[in-house]
C-alpha positions as CSV (number, residue, x, y, z in Angstrom):
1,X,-22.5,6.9,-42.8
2,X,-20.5,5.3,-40.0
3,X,-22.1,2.9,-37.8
4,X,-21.6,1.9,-34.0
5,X,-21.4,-1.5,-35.8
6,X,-19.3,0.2,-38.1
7,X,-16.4,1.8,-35.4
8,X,-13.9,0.8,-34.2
9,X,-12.6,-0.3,-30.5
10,X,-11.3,2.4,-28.3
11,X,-7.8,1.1,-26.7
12,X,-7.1,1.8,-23.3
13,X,-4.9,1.0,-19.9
14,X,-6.3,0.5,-16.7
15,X,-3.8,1.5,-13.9
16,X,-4.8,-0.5,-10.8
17,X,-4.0,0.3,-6.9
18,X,-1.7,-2.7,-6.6
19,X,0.6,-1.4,-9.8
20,X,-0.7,-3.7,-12.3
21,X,-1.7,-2.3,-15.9
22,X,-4.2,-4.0,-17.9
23,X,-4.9,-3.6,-21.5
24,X,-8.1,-3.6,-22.7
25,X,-10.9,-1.9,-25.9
26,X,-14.7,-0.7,-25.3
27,X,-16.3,-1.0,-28.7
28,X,-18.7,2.3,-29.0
29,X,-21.9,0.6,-27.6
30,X,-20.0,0.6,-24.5
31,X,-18.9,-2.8,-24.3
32,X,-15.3,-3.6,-23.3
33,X,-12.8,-6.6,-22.9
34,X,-9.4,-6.8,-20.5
35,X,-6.8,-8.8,-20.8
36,X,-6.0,-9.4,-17.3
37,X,-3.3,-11.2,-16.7
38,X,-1.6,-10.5,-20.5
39,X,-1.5,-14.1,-21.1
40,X,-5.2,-14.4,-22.7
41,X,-7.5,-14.1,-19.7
42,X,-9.9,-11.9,-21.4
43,X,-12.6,-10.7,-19.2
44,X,-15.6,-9.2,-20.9
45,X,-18.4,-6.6,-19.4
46,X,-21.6,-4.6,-20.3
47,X,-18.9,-1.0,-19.3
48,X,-16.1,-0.3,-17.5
49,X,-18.0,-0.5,-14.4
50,X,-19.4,-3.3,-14.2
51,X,-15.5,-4.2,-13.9
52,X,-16.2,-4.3,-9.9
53,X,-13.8,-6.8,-9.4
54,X,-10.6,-4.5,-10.7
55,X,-9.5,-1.7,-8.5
56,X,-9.0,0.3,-11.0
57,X,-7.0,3.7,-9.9
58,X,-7.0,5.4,-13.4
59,X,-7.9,4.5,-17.2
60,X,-5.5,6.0,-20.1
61,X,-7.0,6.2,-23.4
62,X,-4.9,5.3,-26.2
63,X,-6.3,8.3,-28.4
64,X,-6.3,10.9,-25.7
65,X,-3.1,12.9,-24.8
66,X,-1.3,11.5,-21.5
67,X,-2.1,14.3,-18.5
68,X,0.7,16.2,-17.2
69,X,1.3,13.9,-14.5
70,X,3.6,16.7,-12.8
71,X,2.8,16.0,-8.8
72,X,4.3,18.5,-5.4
73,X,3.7,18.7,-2.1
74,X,1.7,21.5,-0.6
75,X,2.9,23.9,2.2
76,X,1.0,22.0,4.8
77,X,3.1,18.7,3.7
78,X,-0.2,17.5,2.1
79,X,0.9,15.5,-2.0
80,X,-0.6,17.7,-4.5
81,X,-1.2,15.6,-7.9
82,X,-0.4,14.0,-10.3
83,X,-1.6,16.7,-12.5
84,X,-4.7,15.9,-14.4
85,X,-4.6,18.3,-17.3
86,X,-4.0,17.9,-20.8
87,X,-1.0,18.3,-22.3
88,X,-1.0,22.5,-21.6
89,X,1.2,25.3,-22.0
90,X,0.2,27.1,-18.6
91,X,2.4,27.1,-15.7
92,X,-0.5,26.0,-13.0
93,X,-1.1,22.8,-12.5
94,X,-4.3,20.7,-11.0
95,X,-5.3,17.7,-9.6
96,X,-8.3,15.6,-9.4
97,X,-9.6,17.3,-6.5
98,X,-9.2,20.8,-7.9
99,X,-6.3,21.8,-6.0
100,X,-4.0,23.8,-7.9
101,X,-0.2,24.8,-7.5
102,X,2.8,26.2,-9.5
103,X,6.1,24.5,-9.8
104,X,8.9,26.5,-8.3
105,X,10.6,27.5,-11.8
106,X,7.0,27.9,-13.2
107,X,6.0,30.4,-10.3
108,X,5.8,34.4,-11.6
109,X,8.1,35.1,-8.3
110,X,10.4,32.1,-9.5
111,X,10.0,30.7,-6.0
């Protein structure tokens, strides 16, 4: 029987508002480290938010699929995106808000 002792680390990337990406692992108790400045500046924290100091923008696990990341711009002129489903099959597309659209060769109407 497998342990959280036992587990490993889960890898992942945060994305942060001024570009940078920074590596880091949460072990399963919830733990994590970052490397910050990927020269060895590890930075270690009870969970990911206790990371107040990082503005962190979005974190990309290493074992989930990458999102869709497809983005538009609505009628209204209003950016739609980036897409925050799954790898999919289906021609609609979402965002974190809920906002969904079709891309033009994707659209039933092909417009």
């Amino acid at each position: 029987m497998t342990t959280a002792a036992d587990a490993f680390p889960r890898a992942f990337r945060l994305h942060t508002r001024d570009g940078r990406i920074i590596l880091g692992a949460q072990w399963p108790a919830g733990r994590v480290v970052v490397d910050e400045d990927g020269h060895g500046l590890i930075t270690g924290a009870h969970n990911l938010g206790d990371l107040h100091h990082i503005n962190i923008t979005r974190i990309e696990w290493a074992d989930t699929p990458a999102t869709c990341q497809a983005s538009t711009i609505s009628a209204l002129g209003n950016p739609l995106g980036p897409c925050v489903l799954r790898p999919h099959t289906g021609p609609v597309h979402q965002d974190a808000t809920g906002a969904t659209w079709w891309t033009r060769t994707d659209h039933p109407k092909g417009t």
